[in-house]
RODREN-660895 format. One line per 5 residues: for each residue x, y, z of N, C-alpha, C. Coordinates in steps of 0.02 Angstrom, whole numbers. Atoms other than C-alpha are relative to their C-alpha. Layout:
% residues N
X/Y/Z/X/Y/Z/X/Y/Z | ...
***
This chain:
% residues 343
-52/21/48/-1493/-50/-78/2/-76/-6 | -7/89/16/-1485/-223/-163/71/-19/24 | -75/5/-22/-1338/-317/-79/23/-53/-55 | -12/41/55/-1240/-407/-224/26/-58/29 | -8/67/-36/-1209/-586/-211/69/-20/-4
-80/3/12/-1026/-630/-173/-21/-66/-48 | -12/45/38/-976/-763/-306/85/-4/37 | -71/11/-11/-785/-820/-244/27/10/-61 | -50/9/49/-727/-870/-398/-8/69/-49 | 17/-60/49/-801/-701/-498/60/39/43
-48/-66/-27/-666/-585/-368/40/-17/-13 | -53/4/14/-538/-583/-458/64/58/13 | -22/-56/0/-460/-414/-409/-35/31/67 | -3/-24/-65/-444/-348/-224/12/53/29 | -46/-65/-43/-416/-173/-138/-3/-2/58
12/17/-54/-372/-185/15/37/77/35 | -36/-48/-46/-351/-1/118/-11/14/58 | 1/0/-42/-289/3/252/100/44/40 | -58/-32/9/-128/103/336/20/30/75 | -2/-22/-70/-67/182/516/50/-31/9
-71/8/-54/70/153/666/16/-78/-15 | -8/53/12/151/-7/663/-47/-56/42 | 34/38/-30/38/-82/795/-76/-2/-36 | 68/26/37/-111/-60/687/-10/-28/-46 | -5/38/42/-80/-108/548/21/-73/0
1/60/-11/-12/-279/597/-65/-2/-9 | 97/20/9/-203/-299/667/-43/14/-56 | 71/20/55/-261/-270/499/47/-42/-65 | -25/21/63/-160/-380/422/-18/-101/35 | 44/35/-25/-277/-524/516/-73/-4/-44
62/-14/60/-405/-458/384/52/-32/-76 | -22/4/49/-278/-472/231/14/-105/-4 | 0/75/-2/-238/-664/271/-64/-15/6 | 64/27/58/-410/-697/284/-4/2/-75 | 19/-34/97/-436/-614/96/43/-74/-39
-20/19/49/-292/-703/39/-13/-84/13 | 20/93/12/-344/-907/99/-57/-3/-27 | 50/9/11/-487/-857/69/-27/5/-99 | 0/-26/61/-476/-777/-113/82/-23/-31 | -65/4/52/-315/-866/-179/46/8/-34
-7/-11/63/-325/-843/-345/-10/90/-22 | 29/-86/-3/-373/-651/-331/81/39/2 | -46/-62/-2/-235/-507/-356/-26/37/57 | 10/-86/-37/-238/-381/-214/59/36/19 | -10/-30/9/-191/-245/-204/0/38/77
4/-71/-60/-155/-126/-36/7/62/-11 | 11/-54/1/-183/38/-36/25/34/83 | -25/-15/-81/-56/86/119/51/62/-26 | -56/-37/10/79/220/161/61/-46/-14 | -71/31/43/262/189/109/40/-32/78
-41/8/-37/322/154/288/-24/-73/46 | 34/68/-43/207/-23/318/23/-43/-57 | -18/56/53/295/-103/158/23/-34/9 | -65/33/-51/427/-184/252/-66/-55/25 | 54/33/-15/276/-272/349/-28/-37/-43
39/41/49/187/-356/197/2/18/-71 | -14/-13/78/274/-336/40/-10/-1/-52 | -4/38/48/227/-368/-122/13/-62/-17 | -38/86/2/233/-581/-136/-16/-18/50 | 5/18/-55/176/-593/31/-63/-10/8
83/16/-35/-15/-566/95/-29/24/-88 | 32/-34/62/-33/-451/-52/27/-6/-61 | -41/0/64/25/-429/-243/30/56/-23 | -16/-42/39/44/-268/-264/-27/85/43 | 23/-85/-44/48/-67/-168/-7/63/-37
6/-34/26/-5/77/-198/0/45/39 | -3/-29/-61/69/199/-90/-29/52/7 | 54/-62/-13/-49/350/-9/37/33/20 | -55/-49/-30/43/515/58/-64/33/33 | 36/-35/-20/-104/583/156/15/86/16
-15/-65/20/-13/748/162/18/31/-61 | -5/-37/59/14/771/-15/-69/-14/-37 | 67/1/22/-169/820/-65/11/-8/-75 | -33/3/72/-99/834/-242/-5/-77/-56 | -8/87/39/-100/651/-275/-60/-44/29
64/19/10/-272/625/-233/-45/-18/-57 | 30/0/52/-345/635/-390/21/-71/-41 | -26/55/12/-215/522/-446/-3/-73/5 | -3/51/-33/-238/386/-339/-105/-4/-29 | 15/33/-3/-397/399/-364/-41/-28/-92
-1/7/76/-418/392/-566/44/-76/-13 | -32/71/-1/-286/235/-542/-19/-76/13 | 55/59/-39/-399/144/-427/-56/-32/-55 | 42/7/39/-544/168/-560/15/-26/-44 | -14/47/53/-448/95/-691/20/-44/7
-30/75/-29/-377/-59/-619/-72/-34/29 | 49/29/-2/-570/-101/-603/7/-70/52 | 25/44/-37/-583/-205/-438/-72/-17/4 | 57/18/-25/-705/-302/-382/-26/1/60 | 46/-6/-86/-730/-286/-210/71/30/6
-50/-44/-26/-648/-159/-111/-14/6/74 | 4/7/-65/-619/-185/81/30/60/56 | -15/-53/-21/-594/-24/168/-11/9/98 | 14/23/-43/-517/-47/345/25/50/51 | -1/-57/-27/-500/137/388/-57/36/19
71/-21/-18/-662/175/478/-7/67/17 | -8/-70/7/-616/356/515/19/41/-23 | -35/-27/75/-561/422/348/-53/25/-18 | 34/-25/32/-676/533/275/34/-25/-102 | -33/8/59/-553/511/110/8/-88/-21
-4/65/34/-554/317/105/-56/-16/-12 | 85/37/18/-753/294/112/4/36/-58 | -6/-16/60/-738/414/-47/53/-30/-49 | -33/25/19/-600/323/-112/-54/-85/-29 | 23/68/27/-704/154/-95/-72/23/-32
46/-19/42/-858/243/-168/12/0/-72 | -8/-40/54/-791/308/-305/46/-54/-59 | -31/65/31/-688/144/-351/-26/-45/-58 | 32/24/42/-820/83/-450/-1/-81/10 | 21/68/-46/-831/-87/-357/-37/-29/10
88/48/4/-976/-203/-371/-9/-8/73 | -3/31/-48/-933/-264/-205/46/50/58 | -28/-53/-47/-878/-114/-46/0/-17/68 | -19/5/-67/-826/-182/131/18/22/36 | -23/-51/-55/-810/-80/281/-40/13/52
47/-7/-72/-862/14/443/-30/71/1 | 32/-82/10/-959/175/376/-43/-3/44 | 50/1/-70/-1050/237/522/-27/59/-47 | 36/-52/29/-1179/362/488/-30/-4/-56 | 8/5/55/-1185/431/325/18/-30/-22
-34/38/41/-1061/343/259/-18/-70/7 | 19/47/10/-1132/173/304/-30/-13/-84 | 35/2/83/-1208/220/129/43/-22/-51 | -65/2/62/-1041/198/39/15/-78/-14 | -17/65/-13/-1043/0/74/-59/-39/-10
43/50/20/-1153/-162/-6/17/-45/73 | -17/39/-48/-1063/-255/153/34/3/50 | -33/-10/-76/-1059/-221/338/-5/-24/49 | 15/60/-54/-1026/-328/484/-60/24/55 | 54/-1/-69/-1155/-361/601/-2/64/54
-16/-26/-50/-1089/-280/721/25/76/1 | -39/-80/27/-1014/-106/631/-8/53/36 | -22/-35/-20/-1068/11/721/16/-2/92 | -41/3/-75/-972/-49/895/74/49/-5 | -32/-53/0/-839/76/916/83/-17/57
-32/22/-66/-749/-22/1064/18/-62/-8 | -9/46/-11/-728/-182/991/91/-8/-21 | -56/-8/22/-551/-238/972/29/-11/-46 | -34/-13/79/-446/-189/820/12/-73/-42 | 4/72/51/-414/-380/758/-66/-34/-14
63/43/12/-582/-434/792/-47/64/-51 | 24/-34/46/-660/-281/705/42/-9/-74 | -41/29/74/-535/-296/553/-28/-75/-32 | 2/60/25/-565/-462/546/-104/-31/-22 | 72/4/23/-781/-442/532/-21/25/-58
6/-23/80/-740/-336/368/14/-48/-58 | -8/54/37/-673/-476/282/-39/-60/0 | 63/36/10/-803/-586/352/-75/5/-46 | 49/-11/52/-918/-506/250/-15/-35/-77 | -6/38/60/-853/-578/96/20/-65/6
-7/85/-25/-856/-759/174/81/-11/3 | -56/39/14/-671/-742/199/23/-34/79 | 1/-9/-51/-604/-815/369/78/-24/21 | -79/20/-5/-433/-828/474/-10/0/71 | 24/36/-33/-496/-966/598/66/23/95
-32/-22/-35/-348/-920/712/11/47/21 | -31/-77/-13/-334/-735/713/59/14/13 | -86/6/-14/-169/-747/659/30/59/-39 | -11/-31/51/-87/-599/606/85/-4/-25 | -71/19/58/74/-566/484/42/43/19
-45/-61/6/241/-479/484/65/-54/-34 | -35/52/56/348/-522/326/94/-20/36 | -77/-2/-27/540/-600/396/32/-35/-74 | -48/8/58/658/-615/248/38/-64/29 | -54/23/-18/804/-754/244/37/57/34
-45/-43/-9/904/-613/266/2/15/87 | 22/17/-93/820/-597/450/4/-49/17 | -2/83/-28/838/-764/474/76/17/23 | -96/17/-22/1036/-760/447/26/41/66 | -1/-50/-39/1051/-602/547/0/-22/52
8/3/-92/968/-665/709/43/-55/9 | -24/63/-6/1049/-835/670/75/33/42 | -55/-34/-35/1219/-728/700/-1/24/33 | 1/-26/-48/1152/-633/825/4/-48/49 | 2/64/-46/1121/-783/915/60/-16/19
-49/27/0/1280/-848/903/69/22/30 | -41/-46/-32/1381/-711/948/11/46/58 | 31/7/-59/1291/-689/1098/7/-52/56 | 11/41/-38/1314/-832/1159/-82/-26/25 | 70/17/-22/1124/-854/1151/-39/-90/-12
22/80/11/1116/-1049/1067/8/-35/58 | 9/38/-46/1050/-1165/1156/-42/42/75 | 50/-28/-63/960/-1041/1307/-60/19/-26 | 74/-35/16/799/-992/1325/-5/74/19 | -35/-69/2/776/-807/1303/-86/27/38
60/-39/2/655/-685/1375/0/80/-28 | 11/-73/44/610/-514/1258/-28/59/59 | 43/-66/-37/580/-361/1389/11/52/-40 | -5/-44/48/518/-211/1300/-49/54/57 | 19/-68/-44/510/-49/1437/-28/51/-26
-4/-46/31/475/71/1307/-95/2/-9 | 63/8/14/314/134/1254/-9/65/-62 | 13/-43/58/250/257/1123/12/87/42 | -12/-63/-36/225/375/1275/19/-12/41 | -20/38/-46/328/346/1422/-46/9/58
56/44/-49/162/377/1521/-35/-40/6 | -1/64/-4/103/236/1454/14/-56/-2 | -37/54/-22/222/131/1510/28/-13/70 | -20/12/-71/266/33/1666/63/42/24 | -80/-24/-21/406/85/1767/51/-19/1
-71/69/29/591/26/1695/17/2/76 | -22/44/-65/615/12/1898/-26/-61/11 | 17/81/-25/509/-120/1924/10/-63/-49 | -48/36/56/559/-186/1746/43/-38/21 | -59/18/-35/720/-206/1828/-4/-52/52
15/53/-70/659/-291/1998/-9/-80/-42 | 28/58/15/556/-421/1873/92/-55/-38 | -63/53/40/736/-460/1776/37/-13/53 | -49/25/-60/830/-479/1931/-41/-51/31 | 49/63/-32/701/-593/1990/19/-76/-45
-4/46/74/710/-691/1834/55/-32/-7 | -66/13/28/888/-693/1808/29/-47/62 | -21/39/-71/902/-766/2000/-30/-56/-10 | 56/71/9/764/-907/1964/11/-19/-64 | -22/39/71/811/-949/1788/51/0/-15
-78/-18/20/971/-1002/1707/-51/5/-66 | 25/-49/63/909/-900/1552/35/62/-17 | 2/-31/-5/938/-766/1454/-67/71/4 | 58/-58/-7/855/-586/1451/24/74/-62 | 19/-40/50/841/-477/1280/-45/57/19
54/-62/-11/802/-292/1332/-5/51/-73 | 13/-35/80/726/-216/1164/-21/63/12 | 22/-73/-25/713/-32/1120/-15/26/-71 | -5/-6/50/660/60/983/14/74/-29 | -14/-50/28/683/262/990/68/15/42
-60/-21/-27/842/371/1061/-9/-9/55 | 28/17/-72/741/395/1225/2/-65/30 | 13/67/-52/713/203/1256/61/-26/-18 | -73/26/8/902/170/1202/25/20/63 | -49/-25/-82/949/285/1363/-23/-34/48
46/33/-47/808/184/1467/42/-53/-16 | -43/73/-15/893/2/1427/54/12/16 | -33/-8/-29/1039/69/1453/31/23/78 | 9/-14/-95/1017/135/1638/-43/-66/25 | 25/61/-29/917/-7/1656/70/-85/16
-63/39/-14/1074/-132/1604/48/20/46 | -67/-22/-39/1181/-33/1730/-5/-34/70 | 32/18/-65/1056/-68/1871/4/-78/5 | 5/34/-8/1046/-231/1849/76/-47/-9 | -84/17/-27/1246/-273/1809/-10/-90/-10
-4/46/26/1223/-457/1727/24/-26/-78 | -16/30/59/1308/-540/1584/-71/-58/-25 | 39/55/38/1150/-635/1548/-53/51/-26 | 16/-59/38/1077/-466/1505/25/26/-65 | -48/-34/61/1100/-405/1329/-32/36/-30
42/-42/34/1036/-255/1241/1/-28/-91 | 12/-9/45/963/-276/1067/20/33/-33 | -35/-50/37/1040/-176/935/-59/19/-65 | 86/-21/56/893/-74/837/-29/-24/-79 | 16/23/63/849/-137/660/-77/-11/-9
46/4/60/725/-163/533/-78/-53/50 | 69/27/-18/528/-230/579/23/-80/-1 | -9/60/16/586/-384/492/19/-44/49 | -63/20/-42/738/-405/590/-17/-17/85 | 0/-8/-61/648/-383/753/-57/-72/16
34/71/5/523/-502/709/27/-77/1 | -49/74/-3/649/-635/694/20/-21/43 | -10/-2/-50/719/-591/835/-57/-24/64 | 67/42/-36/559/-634/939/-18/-44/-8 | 28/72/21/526/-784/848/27/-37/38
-58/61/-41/668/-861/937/-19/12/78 | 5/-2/-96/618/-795/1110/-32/-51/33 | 41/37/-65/523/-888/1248/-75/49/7 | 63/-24/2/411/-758/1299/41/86/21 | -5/-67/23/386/-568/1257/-44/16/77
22/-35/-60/366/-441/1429/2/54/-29 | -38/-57/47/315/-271/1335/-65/52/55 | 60/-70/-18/193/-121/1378/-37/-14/-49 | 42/-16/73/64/-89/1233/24/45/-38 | -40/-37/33/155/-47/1105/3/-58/-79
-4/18/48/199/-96/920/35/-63/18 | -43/40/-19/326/-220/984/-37/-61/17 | 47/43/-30/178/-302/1063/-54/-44/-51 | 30/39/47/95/-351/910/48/-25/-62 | -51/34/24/255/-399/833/5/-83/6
-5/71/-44/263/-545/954/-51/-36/-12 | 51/26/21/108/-580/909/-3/-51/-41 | 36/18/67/102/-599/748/53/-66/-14 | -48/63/6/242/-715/761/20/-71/39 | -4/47/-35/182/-811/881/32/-19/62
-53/10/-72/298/-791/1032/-64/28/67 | 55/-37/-52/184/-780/1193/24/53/51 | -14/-76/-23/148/-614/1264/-21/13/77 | 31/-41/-73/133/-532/1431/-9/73/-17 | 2/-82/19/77/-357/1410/-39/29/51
7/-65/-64/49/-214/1531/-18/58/-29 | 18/-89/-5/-54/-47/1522/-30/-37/-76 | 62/2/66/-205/-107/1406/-48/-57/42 | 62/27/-27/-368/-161/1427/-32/-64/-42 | 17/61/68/-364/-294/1274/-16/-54/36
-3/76/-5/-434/-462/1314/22/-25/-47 | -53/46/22/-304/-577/1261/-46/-91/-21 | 44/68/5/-432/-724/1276/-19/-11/-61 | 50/-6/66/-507/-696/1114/60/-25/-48 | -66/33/52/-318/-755/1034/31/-37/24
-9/42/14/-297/-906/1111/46/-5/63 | -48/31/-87/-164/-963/1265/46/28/9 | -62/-28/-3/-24/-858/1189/5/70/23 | 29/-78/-9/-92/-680/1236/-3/-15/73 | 15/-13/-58/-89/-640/1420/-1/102/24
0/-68/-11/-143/-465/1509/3/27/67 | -8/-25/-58/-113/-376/1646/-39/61/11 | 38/-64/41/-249/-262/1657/3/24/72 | 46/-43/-82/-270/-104/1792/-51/17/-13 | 58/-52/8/-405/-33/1709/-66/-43/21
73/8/-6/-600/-58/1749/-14/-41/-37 | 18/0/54/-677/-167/1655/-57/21/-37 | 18/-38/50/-795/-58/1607/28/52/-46 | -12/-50/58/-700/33/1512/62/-52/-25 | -3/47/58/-662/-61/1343/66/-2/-41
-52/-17/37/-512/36/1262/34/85/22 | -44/-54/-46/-381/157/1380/54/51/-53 | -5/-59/51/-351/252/1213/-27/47/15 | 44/-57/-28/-493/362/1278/6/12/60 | -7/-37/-61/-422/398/1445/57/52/27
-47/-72/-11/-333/568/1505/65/-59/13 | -57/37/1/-164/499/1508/10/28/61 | -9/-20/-73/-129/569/1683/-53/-81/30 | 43/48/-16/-264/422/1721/48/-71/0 | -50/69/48/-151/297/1617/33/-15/63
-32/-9/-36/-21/344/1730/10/-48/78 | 27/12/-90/-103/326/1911/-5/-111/6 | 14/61/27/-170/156/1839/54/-62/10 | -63/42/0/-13/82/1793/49/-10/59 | -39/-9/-49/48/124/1946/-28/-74/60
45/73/-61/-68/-19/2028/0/-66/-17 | -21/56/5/13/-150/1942/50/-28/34 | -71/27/-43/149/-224/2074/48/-45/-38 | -46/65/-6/298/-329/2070/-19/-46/-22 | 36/63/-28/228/-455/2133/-53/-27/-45
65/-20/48/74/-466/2028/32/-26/-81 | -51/24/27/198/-479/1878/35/-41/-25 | -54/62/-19/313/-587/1927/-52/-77/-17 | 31/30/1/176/-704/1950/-27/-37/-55 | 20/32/67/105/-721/1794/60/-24/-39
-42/19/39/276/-714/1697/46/-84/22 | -21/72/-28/328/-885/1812/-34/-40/-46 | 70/34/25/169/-958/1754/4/-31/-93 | -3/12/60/179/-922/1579/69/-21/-18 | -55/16/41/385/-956/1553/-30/-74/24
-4/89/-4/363/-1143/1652/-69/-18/-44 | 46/27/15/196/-1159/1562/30/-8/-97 | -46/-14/57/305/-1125/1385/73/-38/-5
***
């Protein structure tokens, strides 16, 4: 296949699909800021579900959505007769295990097709990173080799999450009514997607009592389903400090704001964790195998796992478990000293 020659200024028109949990999608929105320093002047367009809009709105990375319902097969056709007539030019497709998006970016009619087709589908794409078929590399740095394709680049690997004024005022009052102006705050986030992969809110506890004895600071324990509302709350009982304060649940935006202002984020691997990220607040994170190195001074990890093994997505969660169990106190503690006086 002839590979067509990017021209910058000829892409005038962008699709960019891409879509999933809140922790992934952040990491592909490390690809979309590339696109857009890189491409300007270009319209794009995302091609996401309805529940990552909040994240990158319309006016923001992108111009304009086009929301997918992967359970209503019905509106396949739709979507993709819509695509075909809004005639992009390059279409960046950053769902590598979609049978329905490599046909989507086929069928787009796209001079120009970016992605990670393994196999057959490598066939569906004029432009694939070097490296495509690695399987293990990590989600920002793979995201971010699809957009390299089309010379775009985002020198920092910085990713996005949109905060309104409206989040601004919010935390501003939260702040305030807290009694939080003027301290330095630390974000603990016990919770996890599964609570086997997450530390234990006992030793959680030990690290904020530690904290709260060695720092005049406060301590922001964040939560985000019913389950991890009952966890901060047994956790605030145990620990019995007014410099403790639970978070009150809200909006992506809202939470993002909220972190902006912190010191430094103590979470599990979890969505929360690339929240902090993306906003720049430095992270400690527990129960993942991510090297943090690759983003710079603000990323720190606490890893149990091997390092041969690359990504603890693929391990029996009973494993997870045992694992996490061989992170101490102590161990902990250590780093989070490190990184608040080094912050």
């Amino acid at each position: 296949m002839r590979i067509p020659t990017i021209q910058k200024n000829e892409i005038r028109k962008i699709l960019i699909i891409h879509y999933g949990a809140i922790g992934d999608f952040i990491a592909g929105t490390i690809a979309f800021k590339a696109l857009r320093d890189s491409f300007p002047n270009a319209r794009i367009t995302l091609l996401s579900r309805a529940n990552t809009f909040e994240i990158c709105p319309p006016g923001s990375l992108v111009d304009e959505y086009i929301v997918f319902d992967e359970k209503n097969k019905k509106t396949l056709w739709k979507i993709f007769w819509q695509i075909r007539k809004k005639a992009f030019d390059a279409v960046v497709n950053l769902k590598d295990f979609s049978e329905v998006m490599h046909l989507i970016t086929f069928f787009s009619g796209a001079k120009i097709r970016a992605g990670l087709g393994r196999g057959i589908w490598s066939k569906v794409y004029t432009h694939l990173p070097p490296n495509y078929t690695d399987t293990n590399q990590h989600e920002y740095l793979k995201n971010l080799s699809v957009a390299r394709t089309l010379g775009a680049e985002n020198p920092h690997i910085q990713a996005y999450v949109h905060i309104t004024n409206v989040h601004k005022e919010a935390t501003e009052t939260f702040w305030q009514e807290n009694n939080l102006v003027g301290s330095e705050v630390l974000a603990v986030v016990p919770g996890a997607s599964d609570f086997r992969k997450a530390w234990r809110s006992e030793r959680f506890v030990e690290i904020i009592n530690k904290f709260l004895k060695t720092y005049d600071s406060k301590v922001l324990l964040v939560w985000g389903s019913e389950a991890e509302k009952s966890l901060v709350e047994n956790m605030a009982k145990s620990v019995q400090n007014t410099n403790l304060i639970i978070l009150p649940r809200g909006s992506v935006g809202w939470l993002a704001s909220v972190l902006k202002k912190t010191k430094v984020c103590l979470c599990n691997n979890s969505g929360v964790m690339h929240i902090a990220y993306a906003v720049d607040t430095p992270v400690i994170c527990l129960n993942t195998s991510i090297s943090w190195q690759a983003f710079g001074e603000k990323g720190y990890n606490v890893n149990a796992f091997g390092k041969d093994i690359q990504n603890n997505k693929y391990l029996p969660i009973e494993q997870v478990r045992i694992l996490l169990d061989t992170i101490s106190v102590e161990e902990v503690w250590k780093i989070l000293q490190k990184v608040w006086e080094k912050f």
